[in-house]
C-alpha positions as CSV (number, residue, x, y, z in Angstrom):
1,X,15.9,-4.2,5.0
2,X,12.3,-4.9,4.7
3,X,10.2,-7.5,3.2
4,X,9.1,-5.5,0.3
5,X,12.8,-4.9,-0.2
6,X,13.6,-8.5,-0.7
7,X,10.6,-9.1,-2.5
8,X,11.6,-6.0,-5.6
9,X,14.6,-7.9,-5.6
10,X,13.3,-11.5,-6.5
11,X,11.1,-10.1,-8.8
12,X,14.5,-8.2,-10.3
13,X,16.1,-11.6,-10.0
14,X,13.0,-13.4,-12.5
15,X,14.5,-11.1,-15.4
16,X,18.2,-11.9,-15.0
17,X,19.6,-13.4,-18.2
18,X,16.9,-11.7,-20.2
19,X,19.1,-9.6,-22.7
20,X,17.4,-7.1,-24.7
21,X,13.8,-7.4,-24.4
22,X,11.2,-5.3,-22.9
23,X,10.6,-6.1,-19.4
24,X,7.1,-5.4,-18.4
25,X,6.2,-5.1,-14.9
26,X,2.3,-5.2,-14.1
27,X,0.0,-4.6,-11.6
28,X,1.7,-3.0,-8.9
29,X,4.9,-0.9,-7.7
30,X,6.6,-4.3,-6.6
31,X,7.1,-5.1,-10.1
32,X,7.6,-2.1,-11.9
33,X,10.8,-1.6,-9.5
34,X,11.9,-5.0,-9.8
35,X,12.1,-4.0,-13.8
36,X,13.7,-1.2,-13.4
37,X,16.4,-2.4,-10.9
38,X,17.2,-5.5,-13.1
39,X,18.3,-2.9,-15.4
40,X,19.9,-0.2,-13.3
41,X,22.0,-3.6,-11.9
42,X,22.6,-6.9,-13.6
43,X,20.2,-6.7,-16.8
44,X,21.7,-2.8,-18.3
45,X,19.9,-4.2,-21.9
46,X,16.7,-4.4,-20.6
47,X,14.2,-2.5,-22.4
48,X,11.6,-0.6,-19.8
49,X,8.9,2.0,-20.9
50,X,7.2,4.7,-19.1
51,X,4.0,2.2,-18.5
52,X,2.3,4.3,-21.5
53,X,3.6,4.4,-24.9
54,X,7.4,5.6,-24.3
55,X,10.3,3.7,-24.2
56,X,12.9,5.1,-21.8
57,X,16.4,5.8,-21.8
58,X,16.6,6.7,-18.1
59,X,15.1,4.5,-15.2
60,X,13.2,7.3,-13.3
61,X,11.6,6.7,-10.0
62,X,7.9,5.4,-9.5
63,X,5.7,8.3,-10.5
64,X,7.8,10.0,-12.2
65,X,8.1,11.2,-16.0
66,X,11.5,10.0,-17.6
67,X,14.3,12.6,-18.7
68,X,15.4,11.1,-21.9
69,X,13.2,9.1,-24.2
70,X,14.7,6.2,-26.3
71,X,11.7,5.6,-28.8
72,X,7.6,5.5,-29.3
73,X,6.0,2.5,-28.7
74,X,2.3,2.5,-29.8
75,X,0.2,-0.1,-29.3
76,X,0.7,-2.1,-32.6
77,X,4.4,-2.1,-32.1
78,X,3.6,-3.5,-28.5
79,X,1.7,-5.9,-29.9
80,X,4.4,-7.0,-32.2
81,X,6.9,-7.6,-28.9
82,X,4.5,-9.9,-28.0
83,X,3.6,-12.1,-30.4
84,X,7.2,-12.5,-31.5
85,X,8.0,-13.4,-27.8
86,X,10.2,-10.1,-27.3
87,X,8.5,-9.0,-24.0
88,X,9.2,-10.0,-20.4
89,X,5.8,-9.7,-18.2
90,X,5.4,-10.0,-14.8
91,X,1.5,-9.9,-13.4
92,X,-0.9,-10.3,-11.2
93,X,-3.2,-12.9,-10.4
94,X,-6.4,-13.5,-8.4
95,X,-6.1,-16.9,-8.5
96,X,-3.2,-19.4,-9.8
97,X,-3.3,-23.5,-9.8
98,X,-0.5,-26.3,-9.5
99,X,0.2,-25.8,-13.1
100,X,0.4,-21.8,-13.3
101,X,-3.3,-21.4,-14.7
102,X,-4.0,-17.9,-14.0
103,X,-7.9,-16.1,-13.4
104,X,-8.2,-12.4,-13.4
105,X,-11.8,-13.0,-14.8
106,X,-14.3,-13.9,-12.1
107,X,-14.6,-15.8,-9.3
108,X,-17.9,-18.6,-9.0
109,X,-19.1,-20.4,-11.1
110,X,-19.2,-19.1,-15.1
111,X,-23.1,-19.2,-15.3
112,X,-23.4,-17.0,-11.9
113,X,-19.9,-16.0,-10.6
114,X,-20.2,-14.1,-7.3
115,X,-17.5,-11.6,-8.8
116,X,-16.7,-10.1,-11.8
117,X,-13.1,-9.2,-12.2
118,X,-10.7,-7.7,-15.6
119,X,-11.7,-10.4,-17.9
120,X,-9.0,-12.4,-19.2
121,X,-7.4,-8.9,-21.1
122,X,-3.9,-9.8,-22.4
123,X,-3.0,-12.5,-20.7
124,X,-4.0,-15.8,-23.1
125,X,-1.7,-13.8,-25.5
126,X,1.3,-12.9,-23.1
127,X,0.8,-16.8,-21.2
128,X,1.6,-18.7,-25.0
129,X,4.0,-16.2,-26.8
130,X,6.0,-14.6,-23.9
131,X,8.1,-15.3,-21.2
132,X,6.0,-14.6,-18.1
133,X,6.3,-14.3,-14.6
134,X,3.8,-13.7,-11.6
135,X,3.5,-11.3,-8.5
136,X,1.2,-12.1,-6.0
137,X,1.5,-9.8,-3.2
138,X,-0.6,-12.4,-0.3
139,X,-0.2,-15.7,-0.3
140,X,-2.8,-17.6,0.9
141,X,-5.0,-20.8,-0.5
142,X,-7.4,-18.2,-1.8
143,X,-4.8,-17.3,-4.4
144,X,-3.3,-21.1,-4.6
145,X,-6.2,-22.8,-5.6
146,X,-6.3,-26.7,-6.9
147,X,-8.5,-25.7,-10.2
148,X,-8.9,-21.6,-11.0
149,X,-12.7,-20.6,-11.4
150,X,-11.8,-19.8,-15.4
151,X,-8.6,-20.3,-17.4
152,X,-7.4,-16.6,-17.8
153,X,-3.4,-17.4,-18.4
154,X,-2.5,-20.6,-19.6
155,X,-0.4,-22.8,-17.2
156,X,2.3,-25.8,-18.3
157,X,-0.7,-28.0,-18.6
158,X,-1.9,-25.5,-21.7
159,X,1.1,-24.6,-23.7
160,X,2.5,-22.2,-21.9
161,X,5.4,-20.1,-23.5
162,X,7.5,-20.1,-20.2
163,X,6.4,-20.0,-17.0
164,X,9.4,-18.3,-15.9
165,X,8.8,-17.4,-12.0
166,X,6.0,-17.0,-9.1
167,X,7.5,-14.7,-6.3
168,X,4.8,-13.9,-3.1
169,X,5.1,-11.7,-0.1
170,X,6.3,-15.5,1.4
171,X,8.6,-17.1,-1.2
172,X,9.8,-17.9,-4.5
173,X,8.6,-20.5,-6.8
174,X,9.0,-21.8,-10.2
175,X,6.9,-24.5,-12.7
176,X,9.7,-26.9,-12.2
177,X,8.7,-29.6,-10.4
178,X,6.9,-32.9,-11.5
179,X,5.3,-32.6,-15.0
180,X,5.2,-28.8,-15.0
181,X,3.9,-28.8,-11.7
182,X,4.6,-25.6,-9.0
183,X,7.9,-25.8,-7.0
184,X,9.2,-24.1,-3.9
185,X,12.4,-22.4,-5.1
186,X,13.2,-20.5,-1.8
187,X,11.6,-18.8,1.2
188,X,12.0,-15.2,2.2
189,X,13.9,-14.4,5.0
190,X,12.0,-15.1,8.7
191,X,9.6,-17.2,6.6
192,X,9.7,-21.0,7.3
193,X,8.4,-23.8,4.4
194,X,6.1,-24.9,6.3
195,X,4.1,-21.7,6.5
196,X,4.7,-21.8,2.9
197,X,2.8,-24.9,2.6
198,X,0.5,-23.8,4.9
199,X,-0.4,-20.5,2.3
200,X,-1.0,-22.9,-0.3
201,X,-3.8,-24.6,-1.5
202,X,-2.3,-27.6,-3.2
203,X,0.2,-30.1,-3.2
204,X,4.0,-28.1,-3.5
205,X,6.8,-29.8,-4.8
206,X,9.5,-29.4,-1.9
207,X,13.2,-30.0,-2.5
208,X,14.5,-31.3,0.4
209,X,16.8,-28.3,1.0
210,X,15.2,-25.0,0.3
211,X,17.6,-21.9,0.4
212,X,16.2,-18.7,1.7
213,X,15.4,-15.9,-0.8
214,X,18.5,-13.3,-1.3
215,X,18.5,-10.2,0.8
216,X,19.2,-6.9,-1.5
217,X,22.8,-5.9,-1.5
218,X,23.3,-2.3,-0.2
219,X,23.8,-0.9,-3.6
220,X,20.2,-2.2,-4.4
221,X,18.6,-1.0,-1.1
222,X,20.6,2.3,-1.9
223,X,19.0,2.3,-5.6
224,X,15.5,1.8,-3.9
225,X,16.0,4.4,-1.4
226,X,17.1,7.0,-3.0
227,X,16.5,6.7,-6.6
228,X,13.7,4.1,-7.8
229,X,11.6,4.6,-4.7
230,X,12.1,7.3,-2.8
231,X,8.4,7.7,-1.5
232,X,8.8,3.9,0.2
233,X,5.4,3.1,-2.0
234,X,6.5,-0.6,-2.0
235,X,6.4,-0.9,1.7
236,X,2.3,-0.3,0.8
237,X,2.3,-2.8,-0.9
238,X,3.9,-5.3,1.2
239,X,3.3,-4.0,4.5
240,X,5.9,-5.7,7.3
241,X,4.4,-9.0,8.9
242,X,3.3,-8.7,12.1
243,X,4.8,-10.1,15.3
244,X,4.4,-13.9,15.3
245,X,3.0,-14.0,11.9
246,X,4.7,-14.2,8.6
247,X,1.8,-11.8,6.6
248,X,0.1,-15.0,4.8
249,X,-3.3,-13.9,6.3
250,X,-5.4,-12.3,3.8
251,X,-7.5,-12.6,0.6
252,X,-7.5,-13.2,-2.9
253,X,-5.4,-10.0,-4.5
């Protein structure tokens, strides 16, 4: 078991209970699995697509085209999932705040920022009609900022839809902690809470007892192994920490 192997699962874990709806997973392999095992496990009416315009019936592996094809899904009809709430998104984030304000757009100041990143794309829309969820692959105070550079997803503080979960290469965390606030929900395994705190840039709501994140079951590690992710591309992703360390170091993603 690996880090990136508990960290497909707690992204799996953020769509359990989701029913029928189209669980979208963006911005890296991390997600798309945890998508795709939800469904090949504990979520079987999740609704996944091919990334493009293609709904599947199967749940290949990453990279690969799908054998059987449940339906078309053009852009309009995508946009239809989301403003009537039916779409499950996980994404990324360069930086995120106590209150789940996302930027993807820049980082500096508006006038002259020192970098320009996606713009804001989908995410006001996905932030206020959808349930939505985040992956941020280093956690570090770069990431966990006290104020984002520019309001790209709307946090608790905004009118968020639902803020459903936050999972890192370190932990898991949710928006349920005082007034909407960011809340340690458990730490991955090896990882203590105070390197959690450590990673983050503003005041965390701590529970006094923090669980530790679940470990994959072997029929999961067996799904990720030999059918979702045969290649191993999420151990890229989320590379194993090094001795002494618990893989916090690094920069915004």
């Amino acid at each position: 078991m690996s880090r990136a192997d508990v960290c497909v699962v707690a992204c799996a874990e953020a769509f359990r209970g989701d029913g029928e709806i189209l669980a979208a997973g963006i911005g890296g392999a991390v997600t798309v699995l945890g998508a795709r095992l939800a469904r090949l496990t504990f979520e079987p009416d999740l609704l996944t697509s091919d990334g493009v315009c293609l709904l599947t019936g199967d749940v290949p592996a990453l990279g690969e085209a799908p054998e059987v094809v449940e339906g078309w899904l053009p852009f309009r009809d995508h946009l239809w999932l989301v403003l009537n709430g039916r779409r499950h998104v996980m994404l990324g984030a360069s930086q995120i705040d106590r209150h789940g304000n996302t930027n993807i757009s820049c980082i500096g100041d508006w006038d002259r920022p020192r970098a320009q990143l996606l713009g804001v794309r989908g995410a006001p829309g996905n932030t206020r009609c959808d349930p939505t969820s985040y992956w941020i692959p280093r956690h570090s105070p770069r990431v966990f900022v006290p104020k984002v550079d520019m309001v790209s997803g709307v946090g608790t503080d905004r009118g968020a839809h639902g803020l459903r979960r936050v999972v890192t290469d370190l932990a898991v965390l949710d928006l349920g902690g005082p007034g909407g606030t960011m809340r340690l929900v458990s730490a991955h395994p090896g990882v203590s809470v105070e390197e959690v705190v450590a990673a983050t840039g503003f005041e965390l709501d701590v529970p006094a007892d923090v669980p530790e994140t679940r470990t994959p079951t072997a029929g999961e590690l067996r799904l990720l192994d030999e059918v979702l992710d045969p290649r191993g591309l999420r151990h890229r992703e989320v590379p194993e920490p090094r001795a002494g360390g618990n893989g916090a170091a690094g920069g915004a993603a």
